[in-house]
Every structure is written in C-alpha cells, then in structure tokens.
SEFI-240332 format. One record per residue: chain; residue in three letters; z, y, x of N, C-alpha, C, O in turn. Coordinates in steps of 0.2 Angstrom, whole numbers, plus 2048, in hexadecimal, padded with zeros to 3 digits. Layout:
<pts>
PT,A,ALA,Z,Y,X,Z,Y,X,Z,Y,X,Z,Y,X
...
</pts>
This chain:
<pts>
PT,A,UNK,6F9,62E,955,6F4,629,958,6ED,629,955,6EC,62A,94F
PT,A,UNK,6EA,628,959,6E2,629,957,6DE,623,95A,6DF,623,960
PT,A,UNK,6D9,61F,956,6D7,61B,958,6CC,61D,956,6C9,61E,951
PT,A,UNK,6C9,61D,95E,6C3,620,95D,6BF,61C,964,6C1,618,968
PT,A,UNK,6BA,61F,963,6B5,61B,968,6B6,61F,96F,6B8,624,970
PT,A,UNK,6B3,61B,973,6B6,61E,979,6B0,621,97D,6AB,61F,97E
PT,A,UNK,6B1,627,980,6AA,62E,982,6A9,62A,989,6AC,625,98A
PT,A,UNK,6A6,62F,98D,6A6,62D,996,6A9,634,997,6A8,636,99D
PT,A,UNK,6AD,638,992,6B1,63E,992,6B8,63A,993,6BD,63D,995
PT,A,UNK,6B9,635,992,6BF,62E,993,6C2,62D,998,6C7,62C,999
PT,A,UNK,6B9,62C,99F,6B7,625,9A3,6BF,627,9A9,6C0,623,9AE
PT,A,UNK,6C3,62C,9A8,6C7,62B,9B0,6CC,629,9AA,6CD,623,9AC
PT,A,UNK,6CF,629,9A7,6D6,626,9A2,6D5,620,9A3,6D9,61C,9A6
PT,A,UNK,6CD,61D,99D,6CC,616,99B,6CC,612,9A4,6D0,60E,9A5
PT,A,UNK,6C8,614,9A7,6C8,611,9AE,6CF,60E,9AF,6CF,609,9B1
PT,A,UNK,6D6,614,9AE,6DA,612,9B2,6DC,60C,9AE,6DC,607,9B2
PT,A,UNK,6DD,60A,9A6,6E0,607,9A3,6DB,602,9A2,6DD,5FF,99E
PT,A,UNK,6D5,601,9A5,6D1,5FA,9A7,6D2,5F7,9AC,6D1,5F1,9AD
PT,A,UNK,6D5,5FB,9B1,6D8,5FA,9B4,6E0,5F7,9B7,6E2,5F5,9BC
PT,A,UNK,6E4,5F8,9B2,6E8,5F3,9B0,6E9,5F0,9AB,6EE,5ED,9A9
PT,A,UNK,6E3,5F0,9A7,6E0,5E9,9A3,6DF,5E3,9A9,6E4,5DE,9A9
PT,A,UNK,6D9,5E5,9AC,6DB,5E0,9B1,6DD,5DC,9B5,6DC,5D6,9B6
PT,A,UNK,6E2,5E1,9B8,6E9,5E0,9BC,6EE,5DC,9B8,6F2,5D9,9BC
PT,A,UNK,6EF,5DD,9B1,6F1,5D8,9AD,6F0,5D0,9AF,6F4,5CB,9B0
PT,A,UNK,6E9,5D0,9AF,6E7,5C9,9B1,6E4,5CA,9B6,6DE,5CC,9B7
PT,A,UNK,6E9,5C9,9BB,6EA,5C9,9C1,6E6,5CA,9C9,6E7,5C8,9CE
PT,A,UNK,6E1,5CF,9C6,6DD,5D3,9CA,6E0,5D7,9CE,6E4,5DB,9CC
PT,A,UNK,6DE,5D8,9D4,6DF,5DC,9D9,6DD,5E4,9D5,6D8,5E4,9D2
PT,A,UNK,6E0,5EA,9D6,6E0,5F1,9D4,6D9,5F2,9D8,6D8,5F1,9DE
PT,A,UNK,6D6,5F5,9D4,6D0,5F7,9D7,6CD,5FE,9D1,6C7,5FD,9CF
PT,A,UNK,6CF,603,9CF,6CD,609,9CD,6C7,60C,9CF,6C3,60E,9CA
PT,A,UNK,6C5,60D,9D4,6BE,60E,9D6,6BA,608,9D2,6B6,60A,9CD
PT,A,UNK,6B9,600,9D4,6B6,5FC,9CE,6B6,5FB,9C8,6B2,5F7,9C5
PT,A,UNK,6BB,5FF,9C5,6BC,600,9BF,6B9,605,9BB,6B5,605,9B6
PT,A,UNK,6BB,60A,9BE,6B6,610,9BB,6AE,60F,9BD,6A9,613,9BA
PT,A,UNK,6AD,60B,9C2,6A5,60B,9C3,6A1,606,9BD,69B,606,9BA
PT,A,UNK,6A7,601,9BE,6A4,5FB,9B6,6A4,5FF,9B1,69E,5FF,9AF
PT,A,UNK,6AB,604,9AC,6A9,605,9A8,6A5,60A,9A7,6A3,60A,9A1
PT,A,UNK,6A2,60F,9AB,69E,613,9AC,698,610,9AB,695,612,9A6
PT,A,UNK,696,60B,9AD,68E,608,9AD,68E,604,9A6,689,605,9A2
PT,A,UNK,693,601,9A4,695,600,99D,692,603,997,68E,601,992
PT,A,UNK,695,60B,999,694,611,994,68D,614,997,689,617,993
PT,A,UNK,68B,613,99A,684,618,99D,67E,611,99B,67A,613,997
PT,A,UNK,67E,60D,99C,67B,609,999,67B,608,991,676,60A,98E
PT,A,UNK,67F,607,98F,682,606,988,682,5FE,987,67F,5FB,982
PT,A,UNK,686,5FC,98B,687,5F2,98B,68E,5F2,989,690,5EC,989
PT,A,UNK,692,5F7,986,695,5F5,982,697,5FC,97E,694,602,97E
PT,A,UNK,69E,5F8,978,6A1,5FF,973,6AA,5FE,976,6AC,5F8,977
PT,A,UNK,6AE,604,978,6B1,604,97B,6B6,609,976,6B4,60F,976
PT,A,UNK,6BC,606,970,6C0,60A,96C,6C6,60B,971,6C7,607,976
PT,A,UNK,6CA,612,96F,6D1,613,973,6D5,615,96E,6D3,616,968
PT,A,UNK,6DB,615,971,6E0,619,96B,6E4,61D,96F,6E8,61B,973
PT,A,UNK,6E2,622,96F,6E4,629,972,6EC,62D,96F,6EA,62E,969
PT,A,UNK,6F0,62E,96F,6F7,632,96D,6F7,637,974,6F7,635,97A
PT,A,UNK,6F8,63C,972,6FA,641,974,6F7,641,97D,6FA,642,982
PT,A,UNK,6F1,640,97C,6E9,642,982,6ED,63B,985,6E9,63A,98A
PT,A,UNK,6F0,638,985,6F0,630,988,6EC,62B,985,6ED,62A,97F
PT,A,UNK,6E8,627,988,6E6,620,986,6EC,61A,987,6EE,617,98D
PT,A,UNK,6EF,618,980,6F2,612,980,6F0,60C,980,6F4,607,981
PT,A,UNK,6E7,60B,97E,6E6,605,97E,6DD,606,97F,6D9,60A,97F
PT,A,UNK,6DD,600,980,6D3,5FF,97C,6D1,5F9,97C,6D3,5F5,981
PT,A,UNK,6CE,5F8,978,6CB,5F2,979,6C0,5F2,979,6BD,5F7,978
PT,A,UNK,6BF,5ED,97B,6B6,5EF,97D,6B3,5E9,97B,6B5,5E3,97D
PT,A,UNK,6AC,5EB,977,6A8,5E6,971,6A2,5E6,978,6A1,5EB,97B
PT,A,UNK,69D,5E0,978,69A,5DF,97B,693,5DC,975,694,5D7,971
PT,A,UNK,68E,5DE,975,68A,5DC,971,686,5D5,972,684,5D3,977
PT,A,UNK,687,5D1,96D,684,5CB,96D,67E,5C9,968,67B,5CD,965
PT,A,UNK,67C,5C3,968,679,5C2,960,679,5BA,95E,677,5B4,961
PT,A,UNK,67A,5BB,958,678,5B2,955,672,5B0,955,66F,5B2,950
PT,A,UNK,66F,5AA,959,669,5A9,954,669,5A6,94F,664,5A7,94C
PT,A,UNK,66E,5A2,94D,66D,59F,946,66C,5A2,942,667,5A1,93F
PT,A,UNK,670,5A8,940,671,5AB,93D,66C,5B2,93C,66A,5B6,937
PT,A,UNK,669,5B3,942,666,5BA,945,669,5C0,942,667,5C4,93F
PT,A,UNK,66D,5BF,944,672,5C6,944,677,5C9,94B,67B,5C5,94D
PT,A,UNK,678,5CE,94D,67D,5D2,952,683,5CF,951,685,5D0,94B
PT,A,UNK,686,5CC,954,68C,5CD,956,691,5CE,95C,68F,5CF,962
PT,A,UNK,697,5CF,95B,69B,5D3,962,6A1,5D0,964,6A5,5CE,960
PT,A,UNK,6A0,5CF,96B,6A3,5CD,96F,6A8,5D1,970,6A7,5D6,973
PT,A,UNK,6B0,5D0,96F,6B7,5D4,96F,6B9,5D1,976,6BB,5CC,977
PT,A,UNK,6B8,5D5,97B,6B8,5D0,984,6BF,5D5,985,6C4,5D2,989
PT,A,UNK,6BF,5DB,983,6C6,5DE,985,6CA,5DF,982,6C8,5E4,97F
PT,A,UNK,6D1,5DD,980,6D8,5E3,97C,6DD,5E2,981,6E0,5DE,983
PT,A,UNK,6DD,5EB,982,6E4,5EB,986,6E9,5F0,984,6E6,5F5,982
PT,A,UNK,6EF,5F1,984,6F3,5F6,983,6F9,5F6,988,6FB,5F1,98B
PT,A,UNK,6FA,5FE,988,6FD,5FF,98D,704,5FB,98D,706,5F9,988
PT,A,UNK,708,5F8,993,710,5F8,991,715,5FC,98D,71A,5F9,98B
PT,A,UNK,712,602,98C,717,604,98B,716,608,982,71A,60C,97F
PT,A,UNK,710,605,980,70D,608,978,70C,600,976,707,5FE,974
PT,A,UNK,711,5FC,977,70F,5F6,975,713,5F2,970,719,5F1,973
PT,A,UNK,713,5F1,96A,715,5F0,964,715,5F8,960,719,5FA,95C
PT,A,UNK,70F,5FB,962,711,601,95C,709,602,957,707,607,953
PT,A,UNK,706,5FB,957,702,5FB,954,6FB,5FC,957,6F6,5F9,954
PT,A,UNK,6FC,5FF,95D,6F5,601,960,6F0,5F9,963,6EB,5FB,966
PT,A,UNK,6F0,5F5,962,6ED,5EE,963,6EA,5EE,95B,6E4,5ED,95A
PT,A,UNK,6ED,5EF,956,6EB,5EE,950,6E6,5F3,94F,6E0,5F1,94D
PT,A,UNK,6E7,5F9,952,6E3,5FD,94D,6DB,5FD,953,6D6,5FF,952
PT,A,UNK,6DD,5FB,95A,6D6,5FA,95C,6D3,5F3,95B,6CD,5F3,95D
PT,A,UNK,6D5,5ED,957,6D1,5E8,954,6CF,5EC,94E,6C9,5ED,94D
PT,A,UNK,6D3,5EF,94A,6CF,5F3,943,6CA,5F6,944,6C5,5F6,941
PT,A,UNK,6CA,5FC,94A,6C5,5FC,94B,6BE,5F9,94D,6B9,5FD,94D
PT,A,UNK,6BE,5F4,94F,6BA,5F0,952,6B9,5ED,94D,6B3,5EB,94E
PT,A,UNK,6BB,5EB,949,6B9,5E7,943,6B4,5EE,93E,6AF,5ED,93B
PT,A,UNK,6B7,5F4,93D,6B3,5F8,93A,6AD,5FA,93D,6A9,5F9,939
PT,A,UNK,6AC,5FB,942,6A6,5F9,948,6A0,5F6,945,69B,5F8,944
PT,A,UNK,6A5,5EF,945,6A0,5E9,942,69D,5E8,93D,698,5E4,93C
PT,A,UNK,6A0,5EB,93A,69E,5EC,931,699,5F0,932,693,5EF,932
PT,A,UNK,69C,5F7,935,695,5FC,934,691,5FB,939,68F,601,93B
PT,A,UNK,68E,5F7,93C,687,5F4,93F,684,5EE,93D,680,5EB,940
PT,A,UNK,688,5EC,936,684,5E6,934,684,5E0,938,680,5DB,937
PT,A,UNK,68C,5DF,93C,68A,5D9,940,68D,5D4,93C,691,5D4,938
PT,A,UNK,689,5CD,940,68D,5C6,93B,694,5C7,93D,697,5C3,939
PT,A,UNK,699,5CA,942,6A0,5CB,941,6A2,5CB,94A,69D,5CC,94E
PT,A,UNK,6A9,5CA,94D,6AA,5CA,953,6AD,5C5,954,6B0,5C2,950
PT,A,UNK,6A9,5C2,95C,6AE,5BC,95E,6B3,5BF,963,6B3,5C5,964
PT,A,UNK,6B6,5BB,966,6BC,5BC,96B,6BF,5B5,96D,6BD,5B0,96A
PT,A,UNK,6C4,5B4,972,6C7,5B0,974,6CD,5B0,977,6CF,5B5,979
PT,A,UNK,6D0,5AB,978,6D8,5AF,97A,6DB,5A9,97F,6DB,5A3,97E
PT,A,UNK,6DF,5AC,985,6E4,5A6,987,6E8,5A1,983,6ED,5A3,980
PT,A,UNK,6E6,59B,984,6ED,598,97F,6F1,596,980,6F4,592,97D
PT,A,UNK,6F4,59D,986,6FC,5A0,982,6FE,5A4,984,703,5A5,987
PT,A,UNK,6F8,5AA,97F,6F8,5B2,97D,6FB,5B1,976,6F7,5B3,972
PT,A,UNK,6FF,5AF,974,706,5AE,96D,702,5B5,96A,6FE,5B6,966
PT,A,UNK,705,5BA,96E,706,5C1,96B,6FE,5C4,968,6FE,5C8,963
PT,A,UNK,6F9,5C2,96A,6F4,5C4,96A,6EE,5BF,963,6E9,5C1,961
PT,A,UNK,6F1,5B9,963,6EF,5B5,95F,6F3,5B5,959,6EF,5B3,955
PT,A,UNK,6FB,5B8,957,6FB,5BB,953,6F8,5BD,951,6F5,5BB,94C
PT,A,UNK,6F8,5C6,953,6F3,5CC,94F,6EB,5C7,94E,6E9,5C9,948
PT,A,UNK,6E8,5C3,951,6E2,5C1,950,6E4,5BD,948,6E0,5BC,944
PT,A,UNK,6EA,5B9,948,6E8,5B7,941,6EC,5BA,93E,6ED,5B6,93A
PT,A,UNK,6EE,5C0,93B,6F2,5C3,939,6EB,5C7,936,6EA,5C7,92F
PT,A,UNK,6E6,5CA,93A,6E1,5CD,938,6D9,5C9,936,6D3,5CB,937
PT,A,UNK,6DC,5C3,933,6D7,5BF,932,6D2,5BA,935,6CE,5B6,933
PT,A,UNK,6D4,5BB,93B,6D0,5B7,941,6CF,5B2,93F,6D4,5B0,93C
PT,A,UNK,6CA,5AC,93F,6CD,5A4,940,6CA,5A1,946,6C5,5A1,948
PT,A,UNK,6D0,59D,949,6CE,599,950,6C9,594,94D,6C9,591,947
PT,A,UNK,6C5,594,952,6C0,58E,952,6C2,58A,956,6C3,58A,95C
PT,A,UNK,6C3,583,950,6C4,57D,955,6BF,577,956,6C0,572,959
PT,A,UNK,6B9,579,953,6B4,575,953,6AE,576,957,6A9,572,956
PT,A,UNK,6AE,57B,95C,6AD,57C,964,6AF,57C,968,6B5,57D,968
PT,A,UNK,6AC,57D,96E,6AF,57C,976,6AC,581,978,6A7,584,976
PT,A,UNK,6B0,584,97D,6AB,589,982,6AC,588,988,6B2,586,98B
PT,A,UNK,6A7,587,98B,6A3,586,992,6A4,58B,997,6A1,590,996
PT,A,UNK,6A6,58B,99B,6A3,592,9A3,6A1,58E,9A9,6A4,58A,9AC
PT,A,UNK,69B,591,9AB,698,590,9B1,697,596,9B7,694,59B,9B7
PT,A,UNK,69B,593,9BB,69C,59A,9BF,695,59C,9C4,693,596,9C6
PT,A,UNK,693,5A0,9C6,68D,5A0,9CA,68E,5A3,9D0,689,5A4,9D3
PT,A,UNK,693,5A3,9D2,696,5A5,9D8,699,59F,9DE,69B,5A1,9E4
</pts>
C-alpha cells in the first residue's frame, strides 16, 4: 500500500472512486461530472487530493481544500473528502490518508485541518479521535443554500 499525492495521471481512477464517494451519500452516478469536478480541482489547483494506491488500484482518498484563519493569519485546510473503497475498508487505508493529510499540514506551515462529520458517522469519528482530533463544542455551523 502506498499512500501519495494524487497527479491528473490518476484523473479516470480518482473520478471513478469520487464518484462513489458520492454515491455513498446518496447522489445520483454521474462519472462524466466527476471527473470534470475533479479535473478543474487539479487544473486550477483548488485543492490537494492524497490516494492509497496497491497494486495500480486506488482504495481511497481523501481531498484538502485551502482556507485561512484571520485571527490567527495563518492557512488552514478544509478535509471535505475521506472515502475508501468497500472492499479496502478496515486495512488501514482511511488512517494512513488522514496521516497524510496531517503531514501536508505541517509542511506548509498551516494553523492545522478542520473537518466535520455526520453525527452518526461512529466509524469515522473514531479514527478522528483516536488520531487526535478534538470535537468542537463551543461553535455552531451555519449553511445558507443559494439555490
């Protein structure tokens, strides 16, 4: 297993498995809009996109979106994506793309990553406190849909 940053030598694998990222939560299959998001993603450079590849397979990825604090005035990064496959799922590979993502973070100096999670993603809130995370309970988050 290898866990590395993801090329636009990736963009038809990662597409597929963004595409049942997705589909997980409960989006209609759309592979052509998949790979055109993640392409403008990677051709722009609006985000960092880690994979864990075994043997020319992509089992997972998850994708950092840049942000920044102004209190602080420092970079931080938005963890909007972690997915792994069904079938590479308890062999570590969710770990070793938060580690990555966390090493990331260090070597660009940023004030650290946020993220958010379903509150009743069990599995996933684990590894986040297992790997140091701490829930914030002393904010709310807001959405305003523009649609």
């Amino acid at each position: 297993m290898k866990t590395r940053k993801a090329t636009i030598s990736d963009l038809k694998k990662l597409s597929s498995l963004f595409d049942g990222y997705r589909q997980f939560y409960q989006q209609a299959a759309d592979l052509a809009g998949a790979e055109q998001f993640i392409k403008a993603r990677m051709d722009k450079k609006e985000s960092v996109i880690f994979v864990v590849e075994k043997g020319g397979d992509l089992l997972g990825f998850t994708q950092l979106f840049p942000s920044f604090s102004s209190v602080s005035m420092q970079r931080l990064w938005i963890l909007n994506d972690l997915f792994v496959t069904k079938v590479a799922r308890k062999q570590g590979v969710a770990e070793a793309l938060m580690n990555a993502a966390r090493a990331f973070a260090e070597a660009t100096n940023s004030k650290g990553i946020i993220l958010e999670t379903d509150w009743d993603n069990v599995q996933a809130q684990k590894l986040y406190d297992k790997l140091g995370y701490e829930k914030q309970d002393s904010t709310y988050h807001y959405y305003l849909s523009s649609s």
